[in-house]
C-alpha positions as CSV (number, residue, x, y, z in Angstrom):
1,X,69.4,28.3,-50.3
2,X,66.0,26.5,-48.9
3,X,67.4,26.3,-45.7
4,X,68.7,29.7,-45.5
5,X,65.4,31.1,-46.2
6,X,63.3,28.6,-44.5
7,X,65.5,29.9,-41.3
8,X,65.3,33.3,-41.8
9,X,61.6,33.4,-42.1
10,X,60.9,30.8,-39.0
11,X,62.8,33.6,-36.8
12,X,61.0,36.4,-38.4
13,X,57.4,34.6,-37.5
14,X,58.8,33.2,-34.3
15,X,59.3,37.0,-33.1
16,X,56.2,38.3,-34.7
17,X,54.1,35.7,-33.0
18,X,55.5,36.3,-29.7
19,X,55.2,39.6,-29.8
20,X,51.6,39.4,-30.6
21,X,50.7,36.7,-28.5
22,X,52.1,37.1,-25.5
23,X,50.3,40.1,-24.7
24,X,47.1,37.9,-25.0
25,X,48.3,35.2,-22.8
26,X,49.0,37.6,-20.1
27,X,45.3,39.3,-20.1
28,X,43.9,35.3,-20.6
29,X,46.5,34.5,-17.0
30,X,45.2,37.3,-15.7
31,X,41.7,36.7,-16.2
32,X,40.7,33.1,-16.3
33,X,43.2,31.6,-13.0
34,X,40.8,32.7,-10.9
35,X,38.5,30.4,-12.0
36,X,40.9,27.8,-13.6
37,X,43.3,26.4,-11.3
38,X,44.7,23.8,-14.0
39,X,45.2,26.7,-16.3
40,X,43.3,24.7,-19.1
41,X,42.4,27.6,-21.2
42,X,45.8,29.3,-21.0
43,X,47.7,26.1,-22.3
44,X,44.8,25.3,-25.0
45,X,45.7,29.2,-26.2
46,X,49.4,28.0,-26.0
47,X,48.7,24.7,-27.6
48,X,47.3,27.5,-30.7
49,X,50.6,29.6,-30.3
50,X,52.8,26.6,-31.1
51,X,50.6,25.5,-34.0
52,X,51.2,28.7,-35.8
53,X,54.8,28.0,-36.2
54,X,53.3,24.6,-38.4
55,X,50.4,26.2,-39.6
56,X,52.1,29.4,-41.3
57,X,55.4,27.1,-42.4
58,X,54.2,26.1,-46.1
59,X,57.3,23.4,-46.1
60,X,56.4,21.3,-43.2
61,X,53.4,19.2,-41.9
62,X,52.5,17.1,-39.4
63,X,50.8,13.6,-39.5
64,X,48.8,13.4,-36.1
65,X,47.9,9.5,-35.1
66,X,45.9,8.2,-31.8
67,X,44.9,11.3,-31.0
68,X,41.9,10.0,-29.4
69,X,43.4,7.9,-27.1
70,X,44.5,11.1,-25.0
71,X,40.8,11.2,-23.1
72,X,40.2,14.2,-21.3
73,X,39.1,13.3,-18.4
74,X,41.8,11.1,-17.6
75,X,45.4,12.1,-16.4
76,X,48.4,10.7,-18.1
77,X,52.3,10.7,-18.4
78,X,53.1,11.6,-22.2
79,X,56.2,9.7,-23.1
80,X,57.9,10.7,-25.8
81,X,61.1,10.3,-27.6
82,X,63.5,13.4,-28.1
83,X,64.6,14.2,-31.3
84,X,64.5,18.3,-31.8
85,X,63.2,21.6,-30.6
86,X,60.6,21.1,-33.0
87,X,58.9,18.5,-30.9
88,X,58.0,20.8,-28.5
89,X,55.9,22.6,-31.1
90,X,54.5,19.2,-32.5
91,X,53.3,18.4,-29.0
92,X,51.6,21.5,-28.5
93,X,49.6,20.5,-32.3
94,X,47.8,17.6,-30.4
95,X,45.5,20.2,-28.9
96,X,45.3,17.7,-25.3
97,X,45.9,19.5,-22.0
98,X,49.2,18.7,-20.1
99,X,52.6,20.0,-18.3
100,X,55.7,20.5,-19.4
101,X,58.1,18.4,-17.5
102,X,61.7,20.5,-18.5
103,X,65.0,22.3,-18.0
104,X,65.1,25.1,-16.0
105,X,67.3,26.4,-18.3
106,X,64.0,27.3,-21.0
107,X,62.6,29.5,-18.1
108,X,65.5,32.2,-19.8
109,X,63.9,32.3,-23.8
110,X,62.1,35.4,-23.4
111,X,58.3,35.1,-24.4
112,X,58.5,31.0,-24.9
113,X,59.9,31.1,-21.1
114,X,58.0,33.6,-19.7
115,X,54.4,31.3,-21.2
116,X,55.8,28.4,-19.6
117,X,55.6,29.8,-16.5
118,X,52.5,31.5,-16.9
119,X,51.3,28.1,-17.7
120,X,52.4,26.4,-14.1
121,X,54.4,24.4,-15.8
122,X,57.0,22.0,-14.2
123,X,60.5,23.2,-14.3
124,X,64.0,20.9,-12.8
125,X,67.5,21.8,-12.0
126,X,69.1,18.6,-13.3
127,X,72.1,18.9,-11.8
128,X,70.7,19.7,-7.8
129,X,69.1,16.9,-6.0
130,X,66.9,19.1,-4.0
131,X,65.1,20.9,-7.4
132,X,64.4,17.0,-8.7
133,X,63.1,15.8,-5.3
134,X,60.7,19.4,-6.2
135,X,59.5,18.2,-9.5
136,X,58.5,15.3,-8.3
137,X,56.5,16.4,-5.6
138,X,54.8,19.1,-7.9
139,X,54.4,16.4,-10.8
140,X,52.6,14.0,-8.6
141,X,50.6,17.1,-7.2
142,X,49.7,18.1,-10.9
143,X,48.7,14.0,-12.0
144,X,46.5,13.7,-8.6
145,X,44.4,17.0,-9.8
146,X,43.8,16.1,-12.8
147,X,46.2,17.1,-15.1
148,X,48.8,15.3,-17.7
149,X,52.4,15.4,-17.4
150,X,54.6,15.8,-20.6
151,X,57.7,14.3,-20.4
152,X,60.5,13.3,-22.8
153,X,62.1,10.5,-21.4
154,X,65.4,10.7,-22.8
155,X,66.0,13.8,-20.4
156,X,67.9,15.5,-23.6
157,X,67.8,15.7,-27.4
158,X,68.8,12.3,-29.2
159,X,72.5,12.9,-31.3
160,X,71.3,11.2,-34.1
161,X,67.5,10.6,-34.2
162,X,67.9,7.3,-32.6
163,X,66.2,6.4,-29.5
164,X,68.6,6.7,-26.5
165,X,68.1,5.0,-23.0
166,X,65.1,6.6,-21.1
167,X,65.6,7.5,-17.5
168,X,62.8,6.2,-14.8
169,X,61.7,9.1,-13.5
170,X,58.4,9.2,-15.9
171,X,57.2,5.8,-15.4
172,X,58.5,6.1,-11.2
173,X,55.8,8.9,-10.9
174,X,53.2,7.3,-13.1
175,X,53.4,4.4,-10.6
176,X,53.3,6.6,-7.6
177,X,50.2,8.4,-9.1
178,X,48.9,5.1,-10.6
179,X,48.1,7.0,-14.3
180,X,48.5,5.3,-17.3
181,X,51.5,6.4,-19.6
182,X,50.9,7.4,-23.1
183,X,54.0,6.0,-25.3
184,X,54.5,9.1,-28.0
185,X,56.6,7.8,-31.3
186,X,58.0,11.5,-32.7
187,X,59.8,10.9,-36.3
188,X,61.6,13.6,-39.0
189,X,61.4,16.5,-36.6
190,X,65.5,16.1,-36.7
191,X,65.6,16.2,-40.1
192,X,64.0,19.6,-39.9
193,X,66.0,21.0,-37.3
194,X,69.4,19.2,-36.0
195,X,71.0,19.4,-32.6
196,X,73.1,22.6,-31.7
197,X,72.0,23.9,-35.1
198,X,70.2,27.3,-36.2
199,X,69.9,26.2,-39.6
200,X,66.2,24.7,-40.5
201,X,65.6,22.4,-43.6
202,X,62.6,21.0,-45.5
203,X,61.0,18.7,-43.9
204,X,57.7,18.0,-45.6
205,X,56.0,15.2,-43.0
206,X,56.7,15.2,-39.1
207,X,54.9,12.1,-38.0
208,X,53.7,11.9,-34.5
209,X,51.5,9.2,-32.6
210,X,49.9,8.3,-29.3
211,X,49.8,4.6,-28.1
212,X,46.9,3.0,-26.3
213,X,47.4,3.7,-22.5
214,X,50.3,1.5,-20.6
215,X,49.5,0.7,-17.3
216,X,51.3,0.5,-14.5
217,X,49.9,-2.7,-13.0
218,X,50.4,-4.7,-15.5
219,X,54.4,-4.3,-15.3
220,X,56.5,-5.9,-12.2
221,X,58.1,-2.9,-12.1
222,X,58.9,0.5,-13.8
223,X,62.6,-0.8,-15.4
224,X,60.0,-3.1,-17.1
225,X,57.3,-0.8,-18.2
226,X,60.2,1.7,-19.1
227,X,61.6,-1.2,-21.1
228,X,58.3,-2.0,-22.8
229,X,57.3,1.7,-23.7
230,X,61.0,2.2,-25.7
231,X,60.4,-0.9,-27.7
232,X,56.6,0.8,-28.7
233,X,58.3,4.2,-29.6
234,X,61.3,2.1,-31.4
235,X,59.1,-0.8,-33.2
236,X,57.5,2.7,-34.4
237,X,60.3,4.5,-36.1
238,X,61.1,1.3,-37.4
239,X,57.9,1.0,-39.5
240,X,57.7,4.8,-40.1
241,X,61.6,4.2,-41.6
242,X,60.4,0.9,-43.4
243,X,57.4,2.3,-45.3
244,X,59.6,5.4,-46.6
245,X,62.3,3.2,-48.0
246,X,59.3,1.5,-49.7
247,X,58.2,4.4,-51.0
C-alpha cells in the first residue's frame, strides 16, 4: 500500500513541478545565455528542480559526503556508479555545476528532455559510431572551458545494485583533457526505485559521496585508473552494506 501511494504522489509532483518550472527555465535560457556561455545559472536552477522531487518526498533522504571536494573552479569527470533513475535526481542535490554525459534517448521525456537540452548538455547515440566520436569532441570542448562532465560509467543501470564493469570512455577523456576524475559511490537509490519498474518504495537514506580527486598522471594508463576508481566506488558500498548489517 506504501508503495502504491508513494508512486502515485511522485508522478503527481513530478508533473506539477514540471509544469511550473519549466516555464521559468525557459525565461532564465532566454535571459542569462547571453551572458553565460556555460549555462551555470540555468543548471544551478535545475540542480533546485531535481531537489524538489527529495525535498517534498517525506519518505526519502539523502546523506551528502565530500561535497567539498567538488571545487569550483576546477573541471572534473564525475564518475559514478548506476543504480536507478533516482540517481539522476541525487546528483542534481550536490548543488556543483556539470554536464550530463547521456542517452539520446532522454532528449524524448517531455519537460526533463526539453531542460536537458536547454542546459547544453551532452547527448550520444550509443549504437552510431559517428554520434560517440561527437560526444567526445563536445565533452573535451566542455572540460577545456571550464565545465564538469557527469558521467555514469557503467553506460546503463546496474540489474541488481552491484557495480558492473565500467567502460573507458570517462577516464579516456579525462586523460585527453588532463582533469581529475571524481569517483561518486551512489547506494539505496535501487531500493527506492528498481529497473524497468514504475513502482517506488520507501527508502528512508540514499547515501551519496565524492572521493578526493584521481588523477590522471598518476595511472600508467586509463584501464588502470578505471580499475582503481571501481574498487573506490565498490570498497564504498561495501562499508555502506557493512555498517547497516551492524546496525
Amino acid at each position: 500500500m506504501i508503495s502504491f501511494i508513494l508512486t502515485i504522489y511522485e508522478w503527481i509532483l513530478f508533473l506539477a513541478v514540471c509544469l511550473v518550472l519549466y516555464p521559468i527555465a525557459l525565461m532564465l535560457y532566454v535571459f542569462t545565455v547571453p551572458f553565460d556561455k556555460k549555462r551555470v545559472i540555468l543548471h544551478r536552477f535545475s540542480c533546485f528542480w531535481g531537489s524538489l522531487y527529495i525535498w517534498l518526498q517525506p519518505l526519502w533522504k539523502v546523506t551528502w559526503e565530500g561535497r567539498e571536494n567538488i571545487k569550483e573552479d576546477q573541471a572534473y569527470v564525475l564518475v559514478a556508479n548506476h543504480q536507478a533513475l533516482l540517481d539522476i535526481i541525487v546528483m542534481y542535490t550536490v548543488f556543483k555545476h556539470f554536464k550530463w554525459v547521456a542517452k539520446n534517448a532522454l532528449l524524448k521525456i517531455p519537460f526533463i528532455g526539453w531542460n536537458m537540452a536547454l542546459n547544453d548538455y551532452i547527448f550520444v547515440k550509443r549504437s552510431d559510431p559517428k554520434s560517440q566520436i561527437k560526444m567526445m569532441k563536445k565533452s573535451e570542448r566542455m572540460l577545456n572551458e571550464g565545465s564538469s562532465l557527469m558521467i555514469f560509467a557503467e553506460g546503463t543501470r546496474s540489474p541488481d545494485g552491484e557495480v558492473q564493469r565500467f567502460k573507458r570512455g570517462a577516464f579516456i577523456l579525462a586523460d585527453i583533457a588532463n582533469v581529475p576524475v571524481i569517483p561518486i559511490a551512489l547506494d539505496n537509490m535501487s531500493h527506492a526505485a528498481k529497473k524497468n519498474s514504475i513502482w517506488l518504495n520507501k527508502a528512508t537514506d540514499m547515501k551519496a559521496k565524492a572521493f578526493p580527486p584521481v588523477n590522471p598522471k598518476d595511472f600508467k594508463n586509463t584501464k588502470e585508473m578505471s580499475a582503481a576508481v571501481h574498487t573506490i566506488i565498490c570498497d564504498q558500498l561495501k562499508e555502506w552494506r557493512s555498517e547497516s548489517i551492524e546496525n
